[in-house]
N, C-alpha and C positions, 0 to 999 in steps of 0.2 A: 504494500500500500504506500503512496505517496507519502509522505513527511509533511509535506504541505495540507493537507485536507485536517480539517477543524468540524467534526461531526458532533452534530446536539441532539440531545438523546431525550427524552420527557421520562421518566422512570417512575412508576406507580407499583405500590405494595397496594394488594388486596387484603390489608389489615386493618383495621380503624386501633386496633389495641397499638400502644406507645411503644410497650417491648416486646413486642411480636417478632417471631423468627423471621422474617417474611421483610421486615421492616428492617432488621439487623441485616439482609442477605442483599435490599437494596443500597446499603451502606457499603456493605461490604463493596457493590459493582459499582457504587462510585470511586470507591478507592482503588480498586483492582482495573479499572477502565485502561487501554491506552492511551497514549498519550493522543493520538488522535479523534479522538471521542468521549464527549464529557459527558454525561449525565445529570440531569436538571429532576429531580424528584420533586412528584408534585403530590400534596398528602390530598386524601377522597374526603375527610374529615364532617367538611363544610356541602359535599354534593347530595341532596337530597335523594329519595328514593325514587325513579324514573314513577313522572305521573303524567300521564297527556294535558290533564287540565295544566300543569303547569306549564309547559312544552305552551300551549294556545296561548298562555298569557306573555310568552317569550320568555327565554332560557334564563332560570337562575343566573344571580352573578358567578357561583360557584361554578356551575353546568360550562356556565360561555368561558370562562376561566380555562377548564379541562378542556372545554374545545382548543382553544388556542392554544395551551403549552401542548398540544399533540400534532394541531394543524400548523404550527412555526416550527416544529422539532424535524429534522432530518430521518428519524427514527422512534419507534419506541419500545419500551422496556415495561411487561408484567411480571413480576415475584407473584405469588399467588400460594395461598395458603389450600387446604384441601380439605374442607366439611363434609361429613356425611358421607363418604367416594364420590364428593363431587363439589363443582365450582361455588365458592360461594359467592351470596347475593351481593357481598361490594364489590367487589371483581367483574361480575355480570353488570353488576347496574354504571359502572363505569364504562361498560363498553357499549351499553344498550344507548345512554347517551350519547355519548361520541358517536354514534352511528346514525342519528336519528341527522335528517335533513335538512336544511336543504344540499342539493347535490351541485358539487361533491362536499363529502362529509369529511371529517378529518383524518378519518381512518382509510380513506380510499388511496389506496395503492401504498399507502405505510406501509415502511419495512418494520416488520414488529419481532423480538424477542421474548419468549415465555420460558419463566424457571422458575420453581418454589422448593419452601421446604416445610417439613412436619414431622414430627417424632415417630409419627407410625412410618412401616415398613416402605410402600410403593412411592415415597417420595413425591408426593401430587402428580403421578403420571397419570390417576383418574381426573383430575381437575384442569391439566394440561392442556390433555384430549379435548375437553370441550372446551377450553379459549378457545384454543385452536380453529375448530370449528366455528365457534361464533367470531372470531374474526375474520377467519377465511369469509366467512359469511358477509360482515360489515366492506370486506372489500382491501383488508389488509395483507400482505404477503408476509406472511410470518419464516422463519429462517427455519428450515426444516431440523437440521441437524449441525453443531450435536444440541441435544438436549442435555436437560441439568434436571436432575432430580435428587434433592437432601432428601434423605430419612433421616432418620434419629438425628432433627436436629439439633434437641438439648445438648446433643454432644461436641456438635459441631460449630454450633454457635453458642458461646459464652461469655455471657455481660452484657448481648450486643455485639459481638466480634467474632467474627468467623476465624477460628483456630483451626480446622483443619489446614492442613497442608495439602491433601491428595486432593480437597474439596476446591481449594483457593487455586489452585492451577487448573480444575475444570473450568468454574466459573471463571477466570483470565480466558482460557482458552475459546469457552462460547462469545464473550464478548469482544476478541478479535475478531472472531470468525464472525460475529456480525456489524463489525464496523466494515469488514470489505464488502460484503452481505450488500450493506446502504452504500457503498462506493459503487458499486458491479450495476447494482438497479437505477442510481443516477437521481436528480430531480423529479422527474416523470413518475417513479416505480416502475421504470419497465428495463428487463434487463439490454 
């Protein structure tokens, strides 16, 4: 990759909790980023729960907020926790948003990366799956491989700091591979 390219990244944890793994693992890809690709994390905090009547009344400040930091970002970045074997409702409702209209939306032809973590075993690869899908859906091109998926990760992350070693060079390793990822696809989204 060029030395020259300066990629902005919008990075969202589907956590609302403060010290959430999820939350510590976008910390962590901000610090583990290249040099060529910063990350801009934007907390879901303040974004309401998607409701049309709100949407009619026009977008939340919060809502229009998320649009932007994703529609001015080069790329972007979900951590994503794993409820139930599956995506949960701040992770969804984040994207439900950003995907609602007018066209195009923010998400359309976004280079998107997805990786989470959680103490149980399959490491949100059930919760993955469905970003996945529901972005692919919104119009995003998500970076197929590699993926990143923590298990156990009380053990991994502690304090807020991701201590693995073997973990901290996967996560390095996915976020090169999708800074070229957003270089290869260009402006447009199109490779």
């Amino acid at each position: 990759m060029r030395r020259d390219v300066n990629l902005r990244v919008a990075g969202i944890a589907g956590s609302l909790r403060v010290d959430s793994y999820n939350r510590a693992l976008l910390a962590a890809c901000v610090e583990l980023a290249p040099t060529a690709l910063t990350i801009e994390p934007f907390d879901l905090r303040e974004v309401p729960l998607y409701d049309r009547d709100l949407e009619d009344e026009g977008f939340p400040e919060a809502v229009t907020a998320l649009r932007s930091a994703i529609a001015t970002a080069d790329g972007l970045l979900i951590v994503t926790p794993e409820t139930n074997a599956g995506l949960p409702a701040v992770t969804k409702n984040a994207v439900d948003w950003a995907s609602r209209r007018p066209v195009p939306t923010p998400l359309d032809g976004k280079p998107a990366l997805v990786m989470g973590a959680t103490p149980g075993r399959l490491g949100t690869a059930l919760a993955q799956a469905q970003l996945r899908g529901s972005l692919a859906h919104a119009g995003a091109i998500v970076l197929p491989r590699p993926q990143v998926f923590i298990s156990a990760a009380g053990e991994k992350l502690v304090d807020g700091v991701l201590v693995d070693d073997e973990t901290r060079e996967r996560v390095a390793a996915a976020l090169a591979a999708f800074a070229a990822f957003v270089v290869r696809l260009g402006p447009e989204g199109s490779p």
